[in-house]
C-alpha positions in Angstrom: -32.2 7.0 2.9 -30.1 6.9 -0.1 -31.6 4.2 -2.9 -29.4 1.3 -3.5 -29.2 2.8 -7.1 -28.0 5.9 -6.3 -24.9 4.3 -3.7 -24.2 2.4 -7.1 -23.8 5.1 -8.7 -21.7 6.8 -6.8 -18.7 3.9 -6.5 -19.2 3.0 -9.5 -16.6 6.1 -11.7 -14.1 4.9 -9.1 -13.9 1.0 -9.1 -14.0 0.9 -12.9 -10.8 3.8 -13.1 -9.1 2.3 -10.5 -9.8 -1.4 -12.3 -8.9 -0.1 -15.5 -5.5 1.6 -13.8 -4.1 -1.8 -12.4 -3.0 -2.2 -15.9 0.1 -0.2 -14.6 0.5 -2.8 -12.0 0.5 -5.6 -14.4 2.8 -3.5 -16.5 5.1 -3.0 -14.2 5.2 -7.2 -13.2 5.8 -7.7 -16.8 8.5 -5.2 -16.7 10.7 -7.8 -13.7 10.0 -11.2 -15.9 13.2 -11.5 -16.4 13.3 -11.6 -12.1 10.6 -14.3 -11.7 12.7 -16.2 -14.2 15.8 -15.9 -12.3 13.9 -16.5 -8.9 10.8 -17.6 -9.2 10.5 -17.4 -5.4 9.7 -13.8 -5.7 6.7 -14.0 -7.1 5.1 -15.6 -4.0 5.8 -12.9 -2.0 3.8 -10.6 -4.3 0.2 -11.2 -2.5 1.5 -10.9 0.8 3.4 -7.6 0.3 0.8 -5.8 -2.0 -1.9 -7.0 1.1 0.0 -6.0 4.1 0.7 -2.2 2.4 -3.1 -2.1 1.5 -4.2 -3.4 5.2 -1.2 -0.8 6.3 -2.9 2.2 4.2 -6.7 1.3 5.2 -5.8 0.8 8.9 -4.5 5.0 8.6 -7.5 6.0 6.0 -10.1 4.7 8.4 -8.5 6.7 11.5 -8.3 9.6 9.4 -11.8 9.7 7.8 -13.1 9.1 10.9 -11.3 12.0 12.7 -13.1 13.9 9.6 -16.2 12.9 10.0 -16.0 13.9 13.6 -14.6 17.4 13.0 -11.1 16.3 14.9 -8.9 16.7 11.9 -9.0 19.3 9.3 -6.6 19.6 6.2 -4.5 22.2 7.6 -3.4 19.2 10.2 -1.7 17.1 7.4 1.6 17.2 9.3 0.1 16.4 12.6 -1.2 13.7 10.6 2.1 12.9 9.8 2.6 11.3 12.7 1.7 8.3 11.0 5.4 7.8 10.1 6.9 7.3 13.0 4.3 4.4 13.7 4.7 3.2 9.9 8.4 2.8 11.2 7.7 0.6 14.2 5.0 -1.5 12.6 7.1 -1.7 9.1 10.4 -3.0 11.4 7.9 -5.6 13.2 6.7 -7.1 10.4 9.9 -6.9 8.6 11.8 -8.5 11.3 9.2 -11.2 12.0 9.0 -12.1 8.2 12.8 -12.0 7.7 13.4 -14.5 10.1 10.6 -16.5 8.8 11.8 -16.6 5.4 15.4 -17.2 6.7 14.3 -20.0 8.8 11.9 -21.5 5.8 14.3 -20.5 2.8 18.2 -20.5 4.6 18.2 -17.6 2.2 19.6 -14.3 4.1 19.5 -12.0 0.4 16.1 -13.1 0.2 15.3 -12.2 3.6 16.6 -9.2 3.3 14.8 -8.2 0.3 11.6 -8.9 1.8 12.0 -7.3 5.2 13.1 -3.8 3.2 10.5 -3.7 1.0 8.2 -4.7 3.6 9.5 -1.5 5.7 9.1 0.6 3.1 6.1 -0.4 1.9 4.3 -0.2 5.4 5.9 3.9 5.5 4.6 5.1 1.7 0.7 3.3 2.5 0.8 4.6 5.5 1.5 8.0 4.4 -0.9 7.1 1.6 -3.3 6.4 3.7 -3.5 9.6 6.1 -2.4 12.2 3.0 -5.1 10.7 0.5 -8.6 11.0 2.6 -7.5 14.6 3.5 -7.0 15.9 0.3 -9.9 14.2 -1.1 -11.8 16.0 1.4 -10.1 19.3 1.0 -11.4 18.9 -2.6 -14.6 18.0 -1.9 -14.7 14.4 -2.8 -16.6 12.1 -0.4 -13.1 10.0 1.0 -15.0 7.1 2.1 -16.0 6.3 -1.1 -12.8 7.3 -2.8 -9.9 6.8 -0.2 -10.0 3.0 0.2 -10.2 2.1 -3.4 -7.6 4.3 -4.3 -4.9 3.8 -1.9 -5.2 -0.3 -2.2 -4.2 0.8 -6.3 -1.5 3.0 -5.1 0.0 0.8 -2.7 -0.2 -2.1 -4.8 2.0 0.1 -7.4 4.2 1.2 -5.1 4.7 -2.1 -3.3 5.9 -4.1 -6.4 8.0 -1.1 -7.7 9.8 -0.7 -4.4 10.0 -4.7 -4.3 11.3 -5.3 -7.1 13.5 -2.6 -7.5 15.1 -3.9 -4.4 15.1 -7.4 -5.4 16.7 -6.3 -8.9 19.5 -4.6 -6.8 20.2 -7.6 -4.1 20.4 -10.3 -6.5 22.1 -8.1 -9.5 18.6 -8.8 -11.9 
């Protein structure tokens, strides 16, 4: 029963912060230029790393929000919650391995494969963990995390993603 308006209203505050704070994400690109010069490879792999850890995060903020909404997890469960690691590391080593050999088969280009596969693992653990921490302490705090939770982690993890990326990308190929 909630007017269109008022729905509007509500997502509003968050999409334009969380617009306004992908300047840090841009930042940081501008920071590795010197990188894309030196490989301009790597900047293809942005999309797909920055997607899978957002896909990675919502995939773990929808369980979780929905366990909320259903009374089956409370705050004081974060570290049952947790639990989300372990799967972050099996899912992040899938992807990772798949995608390495890829981009070895494609590229003949075992640094590069390398890079991609370790920042793809570590990507997939810190949305996940996003993902399950974030909606819970939104709640604890008494924000609404489906309206909050999604926009925010797909920020996060797209920080996170192309900091870890190209922090591991700097160190492989001495950038």
């Amino acid at each position: 029963n909630t007017s269109t308006f008022a729905h509007a209203k509500n997502r509003i505050p968050w999409l334009l912060i969380l617009m306004l704070t992908s300047i840090i994400t841009g930042t940081i690109i501008t920071k590795y230029e010197d990188a894309f010069a030196a490989i301009p490879l790597l900047v293809s792999f942005i999309p797909m790393l920055m997607d899978t850890g957002g896909n990675c995060g919502s995939q773990s903020s929808t369980l979780v929000i929905r366990g909320l909404a259903l009374s089956e997890i409370h705050f004081k469960d974060i570290f049952k919650v947790i639990k989300e690691f372990r799967i972050s590391i099996i899912v992040g080593a899938v992807l990772a391995l798949t995608n390495g050999v890829r981009i070895l088969i494609q590229y003949h280009n075992p640094n590069l494969a390398l890079v991609i596969a370790l920042s793809l693992i570590a990507t997939v653990i810190i949305s996940k963990l996003i993902g399950c921490i974030l909606p819970l302490v939104a709640s604890k705090v008494h924000l609404d995390p489906a309206i909050m939770a999604s926009p925010l982690i797909t920020t996060l993890v797209d920080t996170f993603s192309i900091l870890i990326y190209f922090n591991i990308a700097s160190l492989m190929f001495r950038l």
